[in-house]
Each structure stands twice: as C-alpha cells, then as structure tokens.
N, C-alpha and C positions, 0 to 999 in steps of 0.2 A: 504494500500500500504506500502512497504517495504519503511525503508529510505536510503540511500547512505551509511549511516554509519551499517544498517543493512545488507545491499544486498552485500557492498564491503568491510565488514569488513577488507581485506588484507591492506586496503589502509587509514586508520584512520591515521595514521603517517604524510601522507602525506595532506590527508585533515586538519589536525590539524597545517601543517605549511603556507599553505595558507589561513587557515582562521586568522592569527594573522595577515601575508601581507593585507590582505583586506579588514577586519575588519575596520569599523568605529571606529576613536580613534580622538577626539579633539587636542591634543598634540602630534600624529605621521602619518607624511601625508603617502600616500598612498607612492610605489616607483613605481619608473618612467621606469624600465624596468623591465621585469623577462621574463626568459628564461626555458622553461619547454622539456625536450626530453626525449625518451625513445626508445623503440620496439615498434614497430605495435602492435594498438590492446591492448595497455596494461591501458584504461581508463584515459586516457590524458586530451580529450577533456569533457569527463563526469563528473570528477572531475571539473574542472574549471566553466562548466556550471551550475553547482551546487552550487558550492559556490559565484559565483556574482549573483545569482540569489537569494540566499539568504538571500543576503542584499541589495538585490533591487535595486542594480547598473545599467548605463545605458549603454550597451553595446554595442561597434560595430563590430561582428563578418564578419571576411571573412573566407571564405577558398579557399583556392588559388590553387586547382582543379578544381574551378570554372571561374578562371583569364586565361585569357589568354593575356594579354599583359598591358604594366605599363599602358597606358593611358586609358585602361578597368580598373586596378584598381583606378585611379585618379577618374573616373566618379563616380564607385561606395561609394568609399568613403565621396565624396561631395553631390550625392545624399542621401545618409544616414540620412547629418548634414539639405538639406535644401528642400524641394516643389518644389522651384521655378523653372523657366528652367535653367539651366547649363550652363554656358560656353561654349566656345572650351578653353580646354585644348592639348597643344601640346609636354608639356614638365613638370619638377618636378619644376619649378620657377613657372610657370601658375599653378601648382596646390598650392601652400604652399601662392600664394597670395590671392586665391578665399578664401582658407580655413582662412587665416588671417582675408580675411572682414566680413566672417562668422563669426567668434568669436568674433570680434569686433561688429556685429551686435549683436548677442543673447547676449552679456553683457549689451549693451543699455537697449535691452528691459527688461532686469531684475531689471535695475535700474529702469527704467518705475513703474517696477510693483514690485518694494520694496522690490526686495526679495533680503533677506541676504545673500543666500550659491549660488553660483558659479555652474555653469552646470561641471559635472567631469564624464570624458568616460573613460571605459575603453575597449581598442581597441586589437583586439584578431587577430593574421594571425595565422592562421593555416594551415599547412604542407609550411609553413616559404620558403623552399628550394624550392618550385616549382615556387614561385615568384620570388628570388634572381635570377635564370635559366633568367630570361628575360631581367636581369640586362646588359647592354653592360658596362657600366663605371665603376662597381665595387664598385661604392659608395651610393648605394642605403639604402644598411642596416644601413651602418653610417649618412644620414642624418636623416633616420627613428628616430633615437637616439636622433637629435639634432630636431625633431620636435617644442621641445616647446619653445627652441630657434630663429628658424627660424621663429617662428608664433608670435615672440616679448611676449610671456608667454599670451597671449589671449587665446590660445587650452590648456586646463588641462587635462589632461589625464595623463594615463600611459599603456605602449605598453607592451601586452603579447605576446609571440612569443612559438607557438610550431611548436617542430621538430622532426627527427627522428637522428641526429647526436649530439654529442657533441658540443658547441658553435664555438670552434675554427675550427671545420673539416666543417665547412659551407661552401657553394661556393664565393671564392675572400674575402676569412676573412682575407689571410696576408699581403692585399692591405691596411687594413684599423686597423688591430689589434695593430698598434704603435701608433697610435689616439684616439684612446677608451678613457682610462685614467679612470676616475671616470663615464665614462658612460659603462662601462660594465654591465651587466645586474645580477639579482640574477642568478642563476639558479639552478634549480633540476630536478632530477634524476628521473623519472620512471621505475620504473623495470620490465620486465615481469611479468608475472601469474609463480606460479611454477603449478605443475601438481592438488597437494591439494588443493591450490584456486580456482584452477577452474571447481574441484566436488564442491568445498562447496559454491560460487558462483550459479552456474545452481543449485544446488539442494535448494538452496535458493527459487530461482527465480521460479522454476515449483513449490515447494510446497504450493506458494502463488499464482499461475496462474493458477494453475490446480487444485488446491482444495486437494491435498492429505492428504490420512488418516495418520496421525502420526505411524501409524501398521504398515505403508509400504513404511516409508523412509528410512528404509537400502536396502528395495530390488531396489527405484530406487538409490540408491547411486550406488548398483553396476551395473545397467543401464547403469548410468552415464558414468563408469570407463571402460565400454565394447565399447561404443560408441565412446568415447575418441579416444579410437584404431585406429580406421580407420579414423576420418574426422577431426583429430586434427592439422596436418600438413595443409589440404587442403580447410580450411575455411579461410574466407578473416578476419571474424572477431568474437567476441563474440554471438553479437547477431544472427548471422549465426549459429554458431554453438550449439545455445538454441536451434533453430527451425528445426536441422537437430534431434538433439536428441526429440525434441518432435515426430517428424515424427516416430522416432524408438520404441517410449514406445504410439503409437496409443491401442496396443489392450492392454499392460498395464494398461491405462488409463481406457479404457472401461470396462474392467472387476475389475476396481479398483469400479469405481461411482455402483457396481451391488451387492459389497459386504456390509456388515451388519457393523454396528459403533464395535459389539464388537468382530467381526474376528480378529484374528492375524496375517491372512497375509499370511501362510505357506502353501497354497496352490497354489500359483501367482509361475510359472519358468521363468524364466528371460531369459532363454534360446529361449524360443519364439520371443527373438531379431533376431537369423540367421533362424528361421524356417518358416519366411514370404515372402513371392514373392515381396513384394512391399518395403521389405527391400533394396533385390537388383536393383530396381529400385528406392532407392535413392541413390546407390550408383552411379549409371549413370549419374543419375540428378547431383551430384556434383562433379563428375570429370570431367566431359563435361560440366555441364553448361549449360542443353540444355532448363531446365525451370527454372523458378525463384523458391526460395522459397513457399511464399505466393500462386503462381498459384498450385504447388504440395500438400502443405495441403487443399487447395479447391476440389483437382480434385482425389487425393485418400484418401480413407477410408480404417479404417482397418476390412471389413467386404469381400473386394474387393477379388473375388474368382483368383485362380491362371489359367492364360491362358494356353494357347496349345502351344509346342515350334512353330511352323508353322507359326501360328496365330501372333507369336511376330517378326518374320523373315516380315513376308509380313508388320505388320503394322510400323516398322521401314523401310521398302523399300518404302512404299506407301506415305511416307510423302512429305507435299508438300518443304516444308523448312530442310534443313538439320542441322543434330547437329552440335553443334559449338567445334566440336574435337579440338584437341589440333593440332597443323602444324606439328609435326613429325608423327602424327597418319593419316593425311589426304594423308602423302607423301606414310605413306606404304601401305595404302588402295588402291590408283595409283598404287602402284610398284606389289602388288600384282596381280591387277586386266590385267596390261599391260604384267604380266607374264604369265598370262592364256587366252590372245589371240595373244604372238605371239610365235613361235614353240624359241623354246634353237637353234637354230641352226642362230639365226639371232640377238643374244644380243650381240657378239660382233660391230654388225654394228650400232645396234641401240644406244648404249650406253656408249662403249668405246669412250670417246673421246682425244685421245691419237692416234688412227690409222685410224685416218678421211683421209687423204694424202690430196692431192691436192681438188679433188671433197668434196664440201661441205656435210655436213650430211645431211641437208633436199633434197640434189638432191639424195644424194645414197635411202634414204628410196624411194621417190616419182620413183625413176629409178625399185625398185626393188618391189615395188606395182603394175606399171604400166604391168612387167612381171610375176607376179601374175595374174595379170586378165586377161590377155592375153593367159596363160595357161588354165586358169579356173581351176585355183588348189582351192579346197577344204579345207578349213582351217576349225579347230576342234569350235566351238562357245562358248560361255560362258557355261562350264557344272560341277554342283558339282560334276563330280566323275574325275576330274581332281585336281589334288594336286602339289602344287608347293613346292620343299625344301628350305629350311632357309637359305642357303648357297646362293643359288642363288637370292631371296626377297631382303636378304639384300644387295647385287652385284647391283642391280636395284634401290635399294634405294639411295644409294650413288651418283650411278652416277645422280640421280634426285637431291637431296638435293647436292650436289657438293661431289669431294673428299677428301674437308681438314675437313668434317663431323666425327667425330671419334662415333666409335661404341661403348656408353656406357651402362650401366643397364639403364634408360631410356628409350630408343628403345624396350627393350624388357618388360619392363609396359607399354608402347603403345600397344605392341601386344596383351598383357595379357586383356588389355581396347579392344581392338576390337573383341578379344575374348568371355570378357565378353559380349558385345555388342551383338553378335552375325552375324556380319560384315564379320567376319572371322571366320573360325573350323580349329581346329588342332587336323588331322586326324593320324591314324595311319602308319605303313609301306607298303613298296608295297607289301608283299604278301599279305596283306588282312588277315591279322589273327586277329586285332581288338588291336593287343599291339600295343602302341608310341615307336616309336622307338626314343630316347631320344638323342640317336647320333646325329639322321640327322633328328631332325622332319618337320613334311610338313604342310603345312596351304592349306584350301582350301577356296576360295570367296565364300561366300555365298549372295553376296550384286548384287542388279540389277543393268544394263547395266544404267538405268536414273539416278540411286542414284550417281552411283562413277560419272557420268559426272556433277553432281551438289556439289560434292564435287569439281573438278578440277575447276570446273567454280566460287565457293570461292573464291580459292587461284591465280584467273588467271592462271591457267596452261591451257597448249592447250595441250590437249591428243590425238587426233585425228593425229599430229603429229607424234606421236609413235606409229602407231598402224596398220600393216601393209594392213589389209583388212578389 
C-alpha cells in the first residue's frame, strides 16, 4: 500500500507542519486549538486522520453533517467519553457539568491504577459551520474554546476544527472575535488540487490498485487528463472521481492484464475512451445521479455489447423509479410534454398569468375542458412526429418555474442532458428535409405518458391541471 506521503505527495508541507503540532514532545504540550480550512475536497480531513493516527492519539471525531441539533451533539459527545446511561441534557451548562464528573471520574480511576500520563483527546468537528448554523446565542464557538476552562482543567484535550471559510468569515464570529484574545486558534490553509496533482495523484492510486504495467503509465496519464475533461467540475469529490475514471479505462485495463511483461504498450489507443457505449452511460450516471458508483462498476463490464436506440428509449420509459434529474430538467420535460398535448392556441390561457381577469385560472381551464368534451373535439395524443419550437418550451417553462427565472446557458445543458438522455430529440425543420434549423430549433418528447407523470409527481406538480383533455 501506498503511504500519504507517497499517494499525496502535493501535501508533504502540510503534513510536515502538523506533525510537529502533534507530535509527542515531553517539553511542548500539545495546542489547545487549531483551525484547518480550505476548498472542498482538497484532503483536509485525510490528512488529519493520518496523522493522529499515527501517533496513536485518542480521538473524538464528529462531523456535523451528521448533527442535527446542539443537544444531538451534547449526547454524542458524552457518549463517546462514557457506557453508562446519559443524562438529560437540556442545555450547554448540563453538558460541560456531566462532562466535568466524567473527567473527574476517569482521573480517579487512573490514580486507582497508577498510571502516570493523563487521558489526552483530541476532539475533531468537522464541517465546523454546519454546527455553528444551530447556534441561536452566538456563543457557542467561544465556549468551545474555553472548554478546558469551564471543565476546571479535568478535560485535556485540544479542539481541531475544520472548515471551508477562513476563521473570521465563520457564522457570528464578530459576536465573539473581541474575546478571543490568546484563545484564537492556529490555523492553516489548505489549498486546492491544481490540475497536475490531481493526474499524478489518481495515476498514483490506479497504478497501485490496478496493477499497471510501468509500459503503460503515460498512456493512462493521458486517460487520466481526457477524463479530467468532463467529470472534473461535476464530482463531489476525489474519491468519486478515481472510480469515475476507473469506469472509463475498463477495457484499458482489460487489455492491459492480456499483454506480455515485455510489450511496450504502443499498440493500446486511448481513444477507445469516446468509442464505448457505456462510456456515455457514465456520463448519465453522473450528471443525474441516477446510480451510485459502486452499483455501476458491479452492473457494467466493459465487454457489454452496445444496444438498439429503441431498446434504450423503452428501457428508460419502463423504469419503475425515475432518474433523479436535476429541477430545471424535470420542469422542461413538463413544459415540453404539456406543449405536445395542448394545441398553441390555448397557452395564453393556460399560462399567462398576467391576463387571468376576474375568473380564476383553474375555473377558465376546467370551463374550457368541460367544452371540449362536450364538442367531442379530437385533440392530436402524444405523437413523435409532433415537434414543438424552442421559443415556445421555453415560454412554458417560465411560466412553470415563475417569471423572475432568467434564461441562462444552464437551461440549455439541461436540454443538451435530456437530449442526451434520450427524453427528448431535436429534430429538424418543418419541411422535412432532415437539416436543424439552428434559428428556430424544435424538440420532440420522446418520453411516455407514465414517465413524465412520475416525474411531476417528484416535484409535486399536479399536471393534470394543465392539461386540457
């Protein structure tokens, strides 16, 4: 196995001034707070686990993604120190006295049992700011500080705190920032990944996970740096984006474990990245969201033969669950779908809402349904060879999503997503000659009548509302 200092080489600077802070030293006690922030994702919490781990520290990790309210975090933390049953705690006085007899107890019994050194925690919040958020007094962080204080020096520790702001843009710091004094905290800096660390990073990582031939680590470097491209904005985090790019060098891999020790490699194209079907379905998979990692490397192989366009329209219609699209994608998949069953001559009734007058909106539609049926007028059904223009999608959309919704490049990566999806086609012009007309292009639904109502039933929209017959 690789070590921290192999794997993140970028970060040795930083591992090297934490391990002086935390380092066992007879002659310099530990310190009593440190303050660590950065960017999302940029090995905060990695580092830190590493290094108390190292030196065998005893540690009380929270992360406060997981708290949801101060006297959730009271419980947690006393249960940590003790077995027994707990308290009610109702308040930060009820907690810092339980925690008092605690410490006062576990000293007893170490005297009991003749031991020389002191129980010493070191207590880790992590994403710091989502705890402060519950804080109604504003004084939460500053007694944090004065822990050892308030616990009459019984609780030895020292408070690590990570964040993603700088220490003073924390919530309700200028409540308490003239109080500090000598209890402000170290703090450092994490910096982001630049783009080179984070090929040389992953190319780390896969060539010790995946067994690669040392022949053929510049062709996955440049794997690596193609892959980058697309799903570098849109991963949540590192480790996400290993397992996105493992997904992408599948038959890489496979025809790497096929080759001879003394290949050189030069016959591997790296270009068989876009030339996979099940590439673009992990592009799906991570813009939606719609499977997890782990369930996608179980469920595709890269031997997996490429399907029928048909066959991939019906098995995204047939599903029981729908993908977890993004809200401005779910609204134009509505907008589109409520434009291909009701005639252009009725959008200003149904959607303007600006020239409602006096009679409500749902009585003019339900007024104007009721003579609908009454005629027995014919309305056209859901048909792909109806096409709706772009002009009008997004007239529909607005007034769905409201009007102070401004129409940005966004909107139209949503399209581009349904497109890709195959949700939606963007057909050509009305003669039918097979060109896009680029002016005034038109989308056609290709999604079923169940799909889009289980999309609207997501978001609670009632579609049936807008919908004239």
């Amino acid at each position: 196995m690789l070590s921290l200092s192999d794997s993140y080489s970028c970060r040795l600077s930083i591992c090297s001034s934490l391990e002086k802070l935390f380092s066992s030293n007879p002659t310099i006690p530990y310190p009593s707070h440190v303050y660590i922030y950065g960017n999302n994702n940029t090995g905060k919490s990695t580092i830190i686990k590493y290094i108390l781990n190292k030196y065998n520290h005893t540690i009380l990790w929270f992360d406060c993604r997981e708290i949801y309210s101060l006297n959730m975090f009271y419980h947690t933390f006393i249960s940590l120190l003790s077995n027994n049953i707990i308290p009610v705690m109702k308040n930060f006085n009820d907690f810092i006295r339980i925690l008092r007899d605690l410490s006062i107890q576990d000293m007893n019994n170490n005297n009991n049992k003749k031991k020389k050194t002191k129980q010493y925690y070191f207590v880790v919040l992590h994403h710091i700011e989502l705890l402060l958020n519950y804080d109604t007094t504003g004084h939460l962080l500053y007694l944090l500080f004065k822990l050892n204080e308030l616990t009459l020096g019984y609780f030895h520790h020292t408070l690590i705190l990570i964040g993603h702001q700088p220490f003073y843009q924390l919530p309700q710091m200028n409540q308490i920032e003239a109080e500090l004094g000598v209890l402000t905290p170290i703090t450092i800096f994490v910096p982001a990944y630049t783009r080179t660390e984070i090929v040389t990073i992953l190319q780390n990582i896969l060539t010790q996970q995946q067994d690669i031939l040392p022949s053929s680590i510049s062709q996955l470097q440049i794997i690596i740096e193609l892959a980058l491209q697309s799903f570098y904005i849109v991963t949540n985090d590192l480790i996400e984006l290993k397992d996105m790019i493992t997904m992408c060098i599948k038959d890489f891999l496979r025809s790497n474990t096929k080759k001879q020790i003394n290949d050189d490699g030069t016959n591997h194209d790296y270009r068989i990245l876009y030339q996979k079907e099940f590439f673009m379905q992990v592009l799906n998979s991570v813009y939606t969201r719609s499977m997890s990692i782990p369930k996608f490397l179980d469920t595709h192989t890269a031997d997996e033969e490429t399907t029928d366009k048909s066959s991939h329209i019906s098995t995204i219609n047939n599903k029981n669950n729908t993908r977890d699209l993004p809200l401005s994608a779910k609204f134009l998949l509505i907008a589109i779908y409520l434009a291909t069953q009701n005639p252009i001559k009725y959008d200003r009734m149904l959607y303007d809402k600006q020239n409602q007058g006096k009679k409500s909106r749902r009585a003019k539609i339900m007024h104007k349904r009721t003579q609908l049926e009454s005629s027995k007028i014919e309305y056209l059904p859901l048909s792909s060879n109806k096409s709706i223009s772009l002009n009008r999608l997004l007239a529909i959309y607005c007034s769905l999503q409201g009007d102070t919704i401004p129409l940005t490049t966004q909107i139209y990566t949503q399209l581009s997503l349904l497109t890709s999806m195959r949700l939606i086609e963007l057909v050509g012009s009305s003669n039918e000659t097979g060109i896009i007309n680029l002016n005034e292009p038109k989308y056609r639904c290709t999604s079923s009548n169940d799909y889009v109502r289980r999309v609207a039933a997501s978001i609670d929209f009632k579609i049936d509302n807008l919908i004239l017959v």
